[in-house]
Backbone atoms as SQL, in Angstrom:
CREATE TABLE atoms (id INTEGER PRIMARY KEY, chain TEXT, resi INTEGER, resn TEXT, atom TEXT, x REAL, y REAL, z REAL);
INSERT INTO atoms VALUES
  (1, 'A', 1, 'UNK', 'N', -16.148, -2.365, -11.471),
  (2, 'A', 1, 'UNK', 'CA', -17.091, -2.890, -10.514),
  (3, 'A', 1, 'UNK', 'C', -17.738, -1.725, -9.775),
  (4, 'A', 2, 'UNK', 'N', -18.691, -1.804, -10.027),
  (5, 'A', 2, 'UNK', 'CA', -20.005, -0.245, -9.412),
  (6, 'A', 2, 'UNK', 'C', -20.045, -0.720, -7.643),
  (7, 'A', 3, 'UNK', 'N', -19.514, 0.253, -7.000),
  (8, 'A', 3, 'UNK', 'CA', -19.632, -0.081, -5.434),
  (9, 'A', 3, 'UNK', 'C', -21.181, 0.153, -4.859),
  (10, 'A', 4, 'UNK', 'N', -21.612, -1.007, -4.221),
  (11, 'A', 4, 'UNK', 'CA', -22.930, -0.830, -4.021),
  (12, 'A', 4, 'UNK', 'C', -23.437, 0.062, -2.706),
  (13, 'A', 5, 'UNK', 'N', -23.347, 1.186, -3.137),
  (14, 'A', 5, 'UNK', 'CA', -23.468, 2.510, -2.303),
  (15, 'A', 5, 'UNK', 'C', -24.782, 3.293, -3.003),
  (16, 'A', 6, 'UNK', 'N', -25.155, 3.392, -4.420),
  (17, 'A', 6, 'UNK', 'CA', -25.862, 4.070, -4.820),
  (18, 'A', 6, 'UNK', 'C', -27.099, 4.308, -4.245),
  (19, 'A', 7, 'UNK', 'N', -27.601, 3.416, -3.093),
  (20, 'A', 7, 'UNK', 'CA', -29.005, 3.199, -2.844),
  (21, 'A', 7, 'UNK', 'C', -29.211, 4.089, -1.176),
  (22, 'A', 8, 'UNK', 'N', -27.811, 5.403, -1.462),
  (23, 'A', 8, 'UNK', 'CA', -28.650, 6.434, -0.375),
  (24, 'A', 8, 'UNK', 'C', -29.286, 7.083, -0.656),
  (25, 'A', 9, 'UNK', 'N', -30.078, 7.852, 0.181),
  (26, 'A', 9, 'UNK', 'CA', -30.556, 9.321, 0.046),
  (27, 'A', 9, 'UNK', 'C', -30.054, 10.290, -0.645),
  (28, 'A', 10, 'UNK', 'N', -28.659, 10.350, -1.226),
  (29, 'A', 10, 'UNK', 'CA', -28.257, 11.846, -1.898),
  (30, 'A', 10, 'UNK', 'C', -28.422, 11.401, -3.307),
  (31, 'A', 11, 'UNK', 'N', -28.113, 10.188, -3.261),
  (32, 'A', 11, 'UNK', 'CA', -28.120, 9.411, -5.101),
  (33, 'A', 11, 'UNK', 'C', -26.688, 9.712, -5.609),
  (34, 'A', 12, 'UNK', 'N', -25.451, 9.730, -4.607),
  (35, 'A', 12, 'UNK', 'CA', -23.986, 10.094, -4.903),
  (36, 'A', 12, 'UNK', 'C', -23.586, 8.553, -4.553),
  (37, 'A', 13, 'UNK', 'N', -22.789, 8.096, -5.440),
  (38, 'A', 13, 'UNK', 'CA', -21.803, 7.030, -5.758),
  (39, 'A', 13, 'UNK', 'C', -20.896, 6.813, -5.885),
  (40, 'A', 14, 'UNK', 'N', -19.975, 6.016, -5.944),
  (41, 'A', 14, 'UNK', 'CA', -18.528, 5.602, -6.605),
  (42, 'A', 14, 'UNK', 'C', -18.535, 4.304, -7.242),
  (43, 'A', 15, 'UNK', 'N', -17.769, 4.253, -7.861),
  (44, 'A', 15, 'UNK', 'CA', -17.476, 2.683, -8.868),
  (45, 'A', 15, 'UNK', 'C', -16.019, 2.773, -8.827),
  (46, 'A', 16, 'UNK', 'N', -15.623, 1.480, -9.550),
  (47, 'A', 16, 'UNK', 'CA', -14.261, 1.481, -9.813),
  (48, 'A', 16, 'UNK', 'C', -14.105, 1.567, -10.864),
  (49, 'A', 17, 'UNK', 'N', -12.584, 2.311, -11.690),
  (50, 'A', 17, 'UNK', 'CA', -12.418, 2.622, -12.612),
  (51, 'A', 17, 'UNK', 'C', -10.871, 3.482, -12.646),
  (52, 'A', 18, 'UNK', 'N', -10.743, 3.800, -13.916),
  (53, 'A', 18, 'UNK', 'CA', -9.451, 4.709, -14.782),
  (54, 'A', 18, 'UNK', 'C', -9.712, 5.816, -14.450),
  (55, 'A', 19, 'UNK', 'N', -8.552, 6.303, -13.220),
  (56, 'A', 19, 'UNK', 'CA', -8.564, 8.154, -12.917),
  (57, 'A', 19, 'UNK', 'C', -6.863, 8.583, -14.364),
  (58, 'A', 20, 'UNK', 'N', -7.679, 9.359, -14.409),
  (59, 'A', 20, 'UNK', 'CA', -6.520, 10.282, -15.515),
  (60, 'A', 20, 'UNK', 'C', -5.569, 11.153, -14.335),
  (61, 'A', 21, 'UNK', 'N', -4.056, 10.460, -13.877),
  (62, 'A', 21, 'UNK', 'CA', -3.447, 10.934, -12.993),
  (63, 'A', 21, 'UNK', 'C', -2.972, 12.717, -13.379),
  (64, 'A', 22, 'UNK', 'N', -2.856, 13.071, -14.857),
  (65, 'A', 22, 'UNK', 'CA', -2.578, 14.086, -15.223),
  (66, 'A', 22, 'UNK', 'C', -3.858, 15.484, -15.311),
  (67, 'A', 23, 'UNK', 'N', -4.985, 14.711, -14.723),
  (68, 'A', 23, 'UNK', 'CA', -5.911, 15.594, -14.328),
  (69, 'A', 23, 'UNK', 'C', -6.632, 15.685, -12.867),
  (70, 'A', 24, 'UNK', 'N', -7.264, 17.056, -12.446),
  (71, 'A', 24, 'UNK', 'CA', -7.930, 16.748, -11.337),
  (72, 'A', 24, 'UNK', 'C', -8.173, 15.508, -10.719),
  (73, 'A', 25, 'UNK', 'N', -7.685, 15.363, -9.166),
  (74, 'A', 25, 'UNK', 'CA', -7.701, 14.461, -8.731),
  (75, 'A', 25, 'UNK', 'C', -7.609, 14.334, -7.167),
  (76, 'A', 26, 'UNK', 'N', -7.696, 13.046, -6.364),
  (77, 'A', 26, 'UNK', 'CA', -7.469, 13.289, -5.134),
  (78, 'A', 26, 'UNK', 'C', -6.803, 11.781, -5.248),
  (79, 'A', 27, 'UNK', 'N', -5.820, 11.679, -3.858),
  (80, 'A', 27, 'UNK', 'CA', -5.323, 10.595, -3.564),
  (81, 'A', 27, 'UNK', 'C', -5.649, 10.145, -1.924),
  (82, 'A', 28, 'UNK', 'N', -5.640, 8.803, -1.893),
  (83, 'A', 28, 'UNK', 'CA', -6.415, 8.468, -0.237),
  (84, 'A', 28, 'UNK', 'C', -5.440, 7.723, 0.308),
  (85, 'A', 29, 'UNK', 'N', -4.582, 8.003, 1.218),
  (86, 'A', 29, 'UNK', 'CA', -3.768, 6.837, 1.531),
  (87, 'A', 29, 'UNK', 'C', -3.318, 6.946, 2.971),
  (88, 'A', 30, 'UNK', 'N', -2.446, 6.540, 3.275),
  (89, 'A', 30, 'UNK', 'CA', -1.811, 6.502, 5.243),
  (90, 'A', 30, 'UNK', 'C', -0.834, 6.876, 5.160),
  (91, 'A', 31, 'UNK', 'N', -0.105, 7.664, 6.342),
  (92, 'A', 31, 'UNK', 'CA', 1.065, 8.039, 6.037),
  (93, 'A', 31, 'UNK', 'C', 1.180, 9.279, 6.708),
  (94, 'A', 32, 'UNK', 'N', 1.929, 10.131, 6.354),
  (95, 'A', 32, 'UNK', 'CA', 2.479, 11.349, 6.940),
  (96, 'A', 32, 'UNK', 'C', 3.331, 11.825, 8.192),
  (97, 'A', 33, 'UNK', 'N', 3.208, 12.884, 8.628),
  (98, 'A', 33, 'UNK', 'CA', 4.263, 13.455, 10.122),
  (99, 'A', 33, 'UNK', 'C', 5.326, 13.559, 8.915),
  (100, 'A', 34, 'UNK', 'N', 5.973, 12.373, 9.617),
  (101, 'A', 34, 'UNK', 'CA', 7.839, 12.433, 9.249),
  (102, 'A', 34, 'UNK', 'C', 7.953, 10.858, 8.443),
  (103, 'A', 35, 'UNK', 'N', 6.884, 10.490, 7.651),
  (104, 'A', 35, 'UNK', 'CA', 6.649, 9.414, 6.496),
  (105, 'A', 35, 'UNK', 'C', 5.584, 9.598, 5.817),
  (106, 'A', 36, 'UNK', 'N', 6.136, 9.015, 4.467),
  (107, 'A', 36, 'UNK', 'CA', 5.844, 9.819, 3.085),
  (108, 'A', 36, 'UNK', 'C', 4.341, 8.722, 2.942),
  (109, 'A', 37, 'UNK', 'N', 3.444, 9.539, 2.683),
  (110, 'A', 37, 'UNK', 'CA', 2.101, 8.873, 2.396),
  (111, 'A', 37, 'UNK', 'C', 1.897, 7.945, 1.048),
  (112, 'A', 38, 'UNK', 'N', 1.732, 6.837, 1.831),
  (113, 'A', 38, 'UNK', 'CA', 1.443, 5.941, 0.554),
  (114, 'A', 38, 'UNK', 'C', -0.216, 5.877, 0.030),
  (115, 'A', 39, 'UNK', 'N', -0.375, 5.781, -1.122),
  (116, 'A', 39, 'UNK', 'CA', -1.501, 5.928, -1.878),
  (117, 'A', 39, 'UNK', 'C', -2.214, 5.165, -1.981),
  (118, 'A', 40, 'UNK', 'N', -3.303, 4.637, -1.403),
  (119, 'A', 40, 'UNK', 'CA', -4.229, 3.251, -1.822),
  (120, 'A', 40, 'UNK', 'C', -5.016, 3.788, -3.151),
  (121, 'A', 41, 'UNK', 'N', -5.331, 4.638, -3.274),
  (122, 'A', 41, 'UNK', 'CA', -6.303, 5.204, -4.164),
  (123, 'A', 41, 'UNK', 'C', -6.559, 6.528, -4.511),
  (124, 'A', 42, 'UNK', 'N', -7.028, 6.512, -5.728),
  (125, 'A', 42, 'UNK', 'CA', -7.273, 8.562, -6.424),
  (126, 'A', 42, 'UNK', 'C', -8.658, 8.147, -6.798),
  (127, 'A', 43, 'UNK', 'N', -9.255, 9.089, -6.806),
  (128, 'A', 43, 'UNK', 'CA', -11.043, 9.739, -7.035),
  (129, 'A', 43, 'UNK', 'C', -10.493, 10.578, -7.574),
  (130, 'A', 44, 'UNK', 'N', -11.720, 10.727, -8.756),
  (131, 'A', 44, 'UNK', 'CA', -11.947, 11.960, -9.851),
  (132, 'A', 44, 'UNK', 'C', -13.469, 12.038, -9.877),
  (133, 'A', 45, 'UNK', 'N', -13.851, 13.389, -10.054),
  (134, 'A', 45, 'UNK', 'CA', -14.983, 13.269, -10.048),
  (135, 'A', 45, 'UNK', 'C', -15.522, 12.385, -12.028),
  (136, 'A', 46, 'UNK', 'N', -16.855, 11.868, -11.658),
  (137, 'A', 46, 'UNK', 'CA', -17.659, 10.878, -12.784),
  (138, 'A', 46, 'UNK', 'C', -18.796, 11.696, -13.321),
  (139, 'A', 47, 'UNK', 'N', -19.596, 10.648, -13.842),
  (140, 'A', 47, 'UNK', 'CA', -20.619, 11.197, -14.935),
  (141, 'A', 47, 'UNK', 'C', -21.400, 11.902, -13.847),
  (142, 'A', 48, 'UNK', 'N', -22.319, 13.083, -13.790),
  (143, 'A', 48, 'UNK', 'CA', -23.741, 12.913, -13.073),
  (144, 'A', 48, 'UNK', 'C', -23.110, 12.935, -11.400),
  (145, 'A', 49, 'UNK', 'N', -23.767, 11.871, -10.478),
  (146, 'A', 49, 'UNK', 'CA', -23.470, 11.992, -9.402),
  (147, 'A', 49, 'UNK', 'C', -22.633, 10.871, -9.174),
  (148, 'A', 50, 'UNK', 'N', -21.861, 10.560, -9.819),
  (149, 'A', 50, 'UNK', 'CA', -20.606, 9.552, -9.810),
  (150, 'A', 50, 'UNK', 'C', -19.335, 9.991, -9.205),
  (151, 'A', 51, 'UNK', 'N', -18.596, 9.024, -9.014),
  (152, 'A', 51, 'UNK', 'CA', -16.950, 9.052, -8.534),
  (153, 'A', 51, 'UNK', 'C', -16.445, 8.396, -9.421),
  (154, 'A', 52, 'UNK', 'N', -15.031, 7.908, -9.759),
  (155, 'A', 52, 'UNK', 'CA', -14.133, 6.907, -10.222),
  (156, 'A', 52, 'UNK', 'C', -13.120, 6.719, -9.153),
  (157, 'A', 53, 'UNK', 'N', -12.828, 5.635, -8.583),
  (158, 'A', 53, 'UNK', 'CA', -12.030, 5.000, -7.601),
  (159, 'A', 53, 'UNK', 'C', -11.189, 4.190, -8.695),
  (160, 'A', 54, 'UNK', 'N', -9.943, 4.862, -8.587),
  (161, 'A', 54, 'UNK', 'CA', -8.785, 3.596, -9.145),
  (162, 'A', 54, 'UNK', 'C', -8.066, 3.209, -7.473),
  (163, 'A', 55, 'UNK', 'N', -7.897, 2.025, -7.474),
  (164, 'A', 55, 'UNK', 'CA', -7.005, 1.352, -6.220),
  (165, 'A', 55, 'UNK', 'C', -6.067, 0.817, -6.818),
  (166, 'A', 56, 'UNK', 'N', -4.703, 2.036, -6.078),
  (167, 'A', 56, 'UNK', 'CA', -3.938, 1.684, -6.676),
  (168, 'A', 56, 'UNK', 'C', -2.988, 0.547, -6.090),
  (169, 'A', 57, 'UNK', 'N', -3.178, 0.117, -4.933),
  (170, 'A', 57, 'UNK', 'CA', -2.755, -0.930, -3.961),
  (171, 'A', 57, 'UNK', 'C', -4.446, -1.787, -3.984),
  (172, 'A', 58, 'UNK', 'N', -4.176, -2.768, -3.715),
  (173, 'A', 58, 'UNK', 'CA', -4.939, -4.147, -3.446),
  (174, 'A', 58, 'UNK', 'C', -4.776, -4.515, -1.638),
  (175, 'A', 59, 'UNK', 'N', -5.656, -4.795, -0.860),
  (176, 'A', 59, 'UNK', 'CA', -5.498, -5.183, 0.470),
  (177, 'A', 59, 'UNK', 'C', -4.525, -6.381, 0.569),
  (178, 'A', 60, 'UNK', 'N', -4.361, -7.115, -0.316),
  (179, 'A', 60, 'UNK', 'CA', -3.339, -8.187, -0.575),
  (180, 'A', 60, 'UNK', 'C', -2.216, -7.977, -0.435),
  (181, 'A', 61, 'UNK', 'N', -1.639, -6.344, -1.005),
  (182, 'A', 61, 'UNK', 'CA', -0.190, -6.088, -1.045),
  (183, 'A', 61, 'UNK', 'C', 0.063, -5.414, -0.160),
  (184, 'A', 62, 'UNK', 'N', -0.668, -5.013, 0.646),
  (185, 'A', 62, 'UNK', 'CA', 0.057, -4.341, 2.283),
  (186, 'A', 62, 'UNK', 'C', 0.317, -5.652, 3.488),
  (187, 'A', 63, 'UNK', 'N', 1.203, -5.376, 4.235),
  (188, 'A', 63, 'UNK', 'CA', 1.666, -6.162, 5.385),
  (189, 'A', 63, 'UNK', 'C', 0.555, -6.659, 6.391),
  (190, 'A', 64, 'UNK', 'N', 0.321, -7.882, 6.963),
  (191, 'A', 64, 'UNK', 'CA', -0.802, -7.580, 7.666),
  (192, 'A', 64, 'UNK', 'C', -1.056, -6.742, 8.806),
  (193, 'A', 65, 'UNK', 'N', 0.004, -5.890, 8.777),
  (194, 'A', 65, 'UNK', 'CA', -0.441, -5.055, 10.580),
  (195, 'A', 65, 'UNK', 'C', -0.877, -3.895, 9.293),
  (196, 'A', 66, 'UNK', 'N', -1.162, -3.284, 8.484),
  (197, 'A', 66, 'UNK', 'CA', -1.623, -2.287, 7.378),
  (198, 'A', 66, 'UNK', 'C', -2.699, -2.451, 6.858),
  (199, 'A', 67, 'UNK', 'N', -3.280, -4.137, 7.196),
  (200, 'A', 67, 'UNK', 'CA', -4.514, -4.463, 6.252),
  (201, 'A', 67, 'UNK', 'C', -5.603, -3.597, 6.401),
  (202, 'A', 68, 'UNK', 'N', -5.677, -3.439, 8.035),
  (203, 'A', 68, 'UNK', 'CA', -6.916, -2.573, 8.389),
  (204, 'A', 68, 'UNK', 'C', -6.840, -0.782, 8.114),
  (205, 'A', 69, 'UNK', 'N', -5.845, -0.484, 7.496),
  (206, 'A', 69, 'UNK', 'CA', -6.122, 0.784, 6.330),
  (207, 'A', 69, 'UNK', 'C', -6.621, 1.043, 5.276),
  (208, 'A', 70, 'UNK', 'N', -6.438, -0.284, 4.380),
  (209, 'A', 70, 'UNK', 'CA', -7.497, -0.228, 3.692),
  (210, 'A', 70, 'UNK', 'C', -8.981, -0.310, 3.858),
  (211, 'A', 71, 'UNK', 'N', -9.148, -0.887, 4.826),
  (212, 'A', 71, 'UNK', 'CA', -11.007, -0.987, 5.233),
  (213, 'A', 71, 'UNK', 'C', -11.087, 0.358, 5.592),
  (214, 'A', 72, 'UNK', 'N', -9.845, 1.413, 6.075),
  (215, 'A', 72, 'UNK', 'CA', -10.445, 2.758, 6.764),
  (216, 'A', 72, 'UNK', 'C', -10.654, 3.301, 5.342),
  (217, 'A', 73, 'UNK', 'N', -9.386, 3.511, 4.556),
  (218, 'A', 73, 'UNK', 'CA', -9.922, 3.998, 3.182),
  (219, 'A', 73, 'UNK', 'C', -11.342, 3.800, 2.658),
  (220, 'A', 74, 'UNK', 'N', -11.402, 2.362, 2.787),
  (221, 'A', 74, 'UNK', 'CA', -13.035, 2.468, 1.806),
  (222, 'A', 74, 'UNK', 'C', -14.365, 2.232, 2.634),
  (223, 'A', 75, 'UNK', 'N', -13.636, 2.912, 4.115),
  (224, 'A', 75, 'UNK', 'CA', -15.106, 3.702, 5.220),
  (225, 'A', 75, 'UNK', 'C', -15.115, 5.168, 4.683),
  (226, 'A', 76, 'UNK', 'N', -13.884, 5.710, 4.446),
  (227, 'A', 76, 'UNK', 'CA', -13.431, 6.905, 4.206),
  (228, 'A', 76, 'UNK', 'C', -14.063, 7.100, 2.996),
  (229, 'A', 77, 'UNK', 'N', -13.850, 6.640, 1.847),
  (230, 'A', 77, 'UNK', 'CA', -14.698, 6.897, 0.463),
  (231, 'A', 77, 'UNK', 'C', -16.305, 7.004, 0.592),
  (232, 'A', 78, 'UNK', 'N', -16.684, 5.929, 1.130),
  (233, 'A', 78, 'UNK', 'CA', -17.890, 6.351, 1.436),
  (234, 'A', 78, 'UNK', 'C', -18.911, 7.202, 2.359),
  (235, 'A', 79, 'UNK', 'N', -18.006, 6.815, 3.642),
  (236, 'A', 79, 'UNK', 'CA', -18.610, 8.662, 3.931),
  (237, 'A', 79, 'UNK', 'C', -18.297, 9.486, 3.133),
  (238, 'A', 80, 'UNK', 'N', -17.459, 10.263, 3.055),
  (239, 'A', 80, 'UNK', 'CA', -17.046, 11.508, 1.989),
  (240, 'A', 80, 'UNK', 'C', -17.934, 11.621, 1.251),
  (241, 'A', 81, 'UNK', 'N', -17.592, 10.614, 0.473),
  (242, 'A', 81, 'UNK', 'CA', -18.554, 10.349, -1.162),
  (243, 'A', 81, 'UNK', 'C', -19.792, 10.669, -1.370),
  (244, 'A', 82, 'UNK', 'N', -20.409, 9.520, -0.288),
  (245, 'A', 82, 'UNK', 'CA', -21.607, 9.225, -0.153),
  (246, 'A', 82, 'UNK', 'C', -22.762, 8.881, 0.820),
  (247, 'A', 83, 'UNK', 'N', -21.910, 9.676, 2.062),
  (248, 'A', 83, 'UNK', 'CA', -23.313, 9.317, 3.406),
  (249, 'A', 83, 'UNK', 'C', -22.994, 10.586, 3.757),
  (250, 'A', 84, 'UNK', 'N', -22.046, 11.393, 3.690),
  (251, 'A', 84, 'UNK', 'CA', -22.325, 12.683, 4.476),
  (252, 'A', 84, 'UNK', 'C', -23.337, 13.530, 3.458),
  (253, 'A', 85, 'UNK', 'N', -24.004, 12.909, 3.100),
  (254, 'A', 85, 'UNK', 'CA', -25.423, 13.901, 2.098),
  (255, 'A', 85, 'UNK', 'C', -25.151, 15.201, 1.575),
  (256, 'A', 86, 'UNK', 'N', -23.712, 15.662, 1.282),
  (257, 'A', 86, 'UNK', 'CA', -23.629, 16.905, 1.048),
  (258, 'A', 86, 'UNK', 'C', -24.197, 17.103, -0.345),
  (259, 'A', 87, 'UNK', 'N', -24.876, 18.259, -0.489),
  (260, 'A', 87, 'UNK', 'CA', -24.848, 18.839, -2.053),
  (261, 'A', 87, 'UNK', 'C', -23.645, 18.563, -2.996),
  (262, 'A', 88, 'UNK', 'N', -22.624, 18.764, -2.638),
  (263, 'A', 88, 'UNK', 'CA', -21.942, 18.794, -3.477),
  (264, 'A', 88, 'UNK', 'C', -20.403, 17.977, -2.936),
  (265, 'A', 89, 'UNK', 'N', -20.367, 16.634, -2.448),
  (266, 'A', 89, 'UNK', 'CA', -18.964, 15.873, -2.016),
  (267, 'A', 89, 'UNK', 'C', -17.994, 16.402, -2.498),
  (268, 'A', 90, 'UNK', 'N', -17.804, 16.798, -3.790),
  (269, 'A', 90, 'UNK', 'CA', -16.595, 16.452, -4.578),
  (270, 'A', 90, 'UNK', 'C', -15.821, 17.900, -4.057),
  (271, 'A', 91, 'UNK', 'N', -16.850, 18.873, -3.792),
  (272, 'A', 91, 'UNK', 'CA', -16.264, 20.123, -2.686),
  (273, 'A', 91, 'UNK', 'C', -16.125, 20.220, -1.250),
  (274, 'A', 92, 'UNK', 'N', -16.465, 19.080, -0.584),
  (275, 'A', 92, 'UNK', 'CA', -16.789, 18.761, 0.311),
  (276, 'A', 92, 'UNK', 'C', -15.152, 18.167, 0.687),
  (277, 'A', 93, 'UNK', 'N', -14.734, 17.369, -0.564),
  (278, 'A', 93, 'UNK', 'CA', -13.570, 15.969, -0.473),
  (279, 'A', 93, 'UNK', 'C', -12.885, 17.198, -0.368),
  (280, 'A', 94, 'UNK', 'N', -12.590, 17.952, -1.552),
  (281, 'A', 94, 'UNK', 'CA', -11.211, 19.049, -1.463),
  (282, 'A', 94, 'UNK', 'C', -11.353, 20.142, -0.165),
  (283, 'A', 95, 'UNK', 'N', -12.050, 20.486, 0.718),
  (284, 'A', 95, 'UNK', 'CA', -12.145, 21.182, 1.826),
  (285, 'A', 95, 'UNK', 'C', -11.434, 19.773, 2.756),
  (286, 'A', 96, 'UNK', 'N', -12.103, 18.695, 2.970),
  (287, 'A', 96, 'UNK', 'CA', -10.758, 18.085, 4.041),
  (288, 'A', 96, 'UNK', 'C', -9.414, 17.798, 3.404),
  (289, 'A', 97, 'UNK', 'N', -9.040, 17.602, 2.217),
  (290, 'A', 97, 'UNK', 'CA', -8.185, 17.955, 2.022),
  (291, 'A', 97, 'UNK', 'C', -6.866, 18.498, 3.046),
  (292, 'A', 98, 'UNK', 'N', -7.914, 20.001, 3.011),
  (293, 'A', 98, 'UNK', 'CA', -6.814, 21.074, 3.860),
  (294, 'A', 98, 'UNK', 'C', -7.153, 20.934, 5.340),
  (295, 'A', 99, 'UNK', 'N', -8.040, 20.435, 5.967),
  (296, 'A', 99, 'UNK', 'CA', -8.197, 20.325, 7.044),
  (297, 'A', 99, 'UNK', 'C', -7.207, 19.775, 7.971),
  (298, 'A', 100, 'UNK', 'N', -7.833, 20.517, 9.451),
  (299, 'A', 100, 'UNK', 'CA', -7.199, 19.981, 10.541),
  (300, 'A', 100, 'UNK', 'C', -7.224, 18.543, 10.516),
  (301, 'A', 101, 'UNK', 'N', -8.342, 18.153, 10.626),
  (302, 'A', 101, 'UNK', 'CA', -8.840, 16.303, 11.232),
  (303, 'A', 101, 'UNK', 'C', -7.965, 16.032, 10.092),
  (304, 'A', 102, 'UNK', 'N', -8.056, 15.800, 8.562),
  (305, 'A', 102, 'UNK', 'CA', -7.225, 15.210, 7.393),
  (306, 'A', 102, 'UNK', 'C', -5.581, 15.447, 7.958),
  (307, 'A', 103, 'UNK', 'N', -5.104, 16.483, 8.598),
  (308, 'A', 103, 'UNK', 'CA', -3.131, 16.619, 8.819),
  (309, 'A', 103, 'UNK', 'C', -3.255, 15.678, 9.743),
  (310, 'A', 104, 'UNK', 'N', -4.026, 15.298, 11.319),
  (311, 'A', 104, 'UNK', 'CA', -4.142, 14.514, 11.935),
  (312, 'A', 104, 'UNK', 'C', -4.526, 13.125, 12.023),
  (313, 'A', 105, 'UNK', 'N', -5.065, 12.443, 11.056),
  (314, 'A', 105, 'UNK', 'CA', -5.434, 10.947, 10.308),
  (315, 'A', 105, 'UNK', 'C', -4.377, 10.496, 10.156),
  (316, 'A', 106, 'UNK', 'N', -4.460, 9.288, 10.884),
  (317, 'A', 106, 'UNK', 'CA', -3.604, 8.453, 10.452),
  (318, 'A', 106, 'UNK', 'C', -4.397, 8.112, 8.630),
  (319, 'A', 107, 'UNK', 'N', -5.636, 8.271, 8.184),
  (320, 'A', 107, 'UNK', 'CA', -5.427, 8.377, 6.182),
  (321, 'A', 107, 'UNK', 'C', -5.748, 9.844, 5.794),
  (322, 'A', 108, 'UNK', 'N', -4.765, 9.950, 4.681),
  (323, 'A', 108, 'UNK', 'CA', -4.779, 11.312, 4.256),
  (324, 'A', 108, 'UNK', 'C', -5.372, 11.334, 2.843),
  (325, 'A', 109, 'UNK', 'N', -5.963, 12.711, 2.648),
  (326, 'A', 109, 'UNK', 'CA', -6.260, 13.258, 1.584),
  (327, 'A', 109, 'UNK', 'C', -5.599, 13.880, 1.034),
  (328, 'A', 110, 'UNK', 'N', -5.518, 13.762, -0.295),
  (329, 'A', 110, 'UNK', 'CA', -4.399, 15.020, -0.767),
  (330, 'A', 110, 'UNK', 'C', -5.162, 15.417, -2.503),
  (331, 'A', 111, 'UNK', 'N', -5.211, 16.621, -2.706),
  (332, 'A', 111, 'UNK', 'CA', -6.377, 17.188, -3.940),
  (333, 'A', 111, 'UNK', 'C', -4.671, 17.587, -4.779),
  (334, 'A', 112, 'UNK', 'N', -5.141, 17.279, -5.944),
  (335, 'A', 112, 'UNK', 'CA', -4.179, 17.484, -6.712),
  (336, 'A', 112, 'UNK', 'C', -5.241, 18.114, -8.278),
  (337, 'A', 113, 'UNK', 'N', -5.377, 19.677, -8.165),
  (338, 'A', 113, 'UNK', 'CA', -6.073, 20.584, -9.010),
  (339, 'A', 113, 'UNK', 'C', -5.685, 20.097, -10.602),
  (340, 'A', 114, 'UNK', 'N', -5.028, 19.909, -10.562),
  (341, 'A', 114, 'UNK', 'CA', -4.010, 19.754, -12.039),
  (342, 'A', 114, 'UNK', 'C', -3.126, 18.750, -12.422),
  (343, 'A', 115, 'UNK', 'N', -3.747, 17.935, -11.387),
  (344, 'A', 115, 'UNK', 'CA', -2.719, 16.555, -11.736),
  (345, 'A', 115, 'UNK', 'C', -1.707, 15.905, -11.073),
  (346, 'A', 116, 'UNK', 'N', -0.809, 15.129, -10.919),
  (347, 'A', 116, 'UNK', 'CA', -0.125, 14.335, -10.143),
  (348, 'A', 116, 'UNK', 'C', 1.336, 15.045, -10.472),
  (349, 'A', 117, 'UNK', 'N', 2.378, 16.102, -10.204),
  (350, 'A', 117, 'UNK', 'CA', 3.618, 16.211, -11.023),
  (351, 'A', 117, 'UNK', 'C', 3.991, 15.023, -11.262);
C-alpha cells in the first residue's frame, strides 16, 4: 500500500513493503533508558525517491495506553522521509540516528549499516 505522501515538494515517499532485515536498514520504535526498544517498523531505502516501510507491529497489537506511538511513528516517517525537504532523507534518517533529540524520544531510531545481527 503506497502511503499517500508523494504529492510534496521534494517528490520523496514511502510505501509499504519487504525490508531485507540482513541488509541496510533502520528500525523505528519506543523504548529505551533502562527498556529495550520495541520495533514498530524498518525503512530501507527504495527505487528512485522511494522508502520501503515494513510494520512490523500493527496499532492493533500494542496495549491501548501505547496506541498513540504508533501515530508518533508514522508522524515520524513522514517528516524524516518526506516533509523535511532534505536532498537527501535517507542521510538525513542515519544522522538522527546518532543524535541527541533521537537518545531523548520517547521513539527511537536505530541504523543498522549491515543488517539486523
Amino acid at each position: 500500500m503506497k502511503k499517500d505522501n508523494d504529492n510534496r515538494l521534494s517528490g520523496w515517499y514511502w510505501e509499504e513493503g519487504k525490508v531485507d532485515s540482513g541488509s541496510e536498514h533502520i528500525k523505528v520504535g519506543y523504548g529505551g533508558y533502562d527498556k529495550p526498544i520495541i520495533a514498530i517498523a524498518m525503512v530501507a531505502p527504495g527505487k528512485g525517491k522511494s522508502f520501503v516501510v515494513e510494520f512490523l507491529l500493527r496499532k492493533d497489537d500494542l496495549e491501548p495506553k501505547k496506541k498513540n506511538l504508533y501515530d508518533k511513528v508514522l508522524r515520524q516517517l513522514d517528516y524524516f522521509l518526506v516533509e523535511l525537504n532534505d536532498p537527501n532523507p535517507w542521510t538525513y534518517a542515519i544522522y538522527h540516528c546518532g543524535s541527541t533529540a533521537n537518545e531523548f524520544s520517547n521513539i527511537r531510531w536505530a541504523y543498522y549499516p549491515k543488517g539486523s545481527p
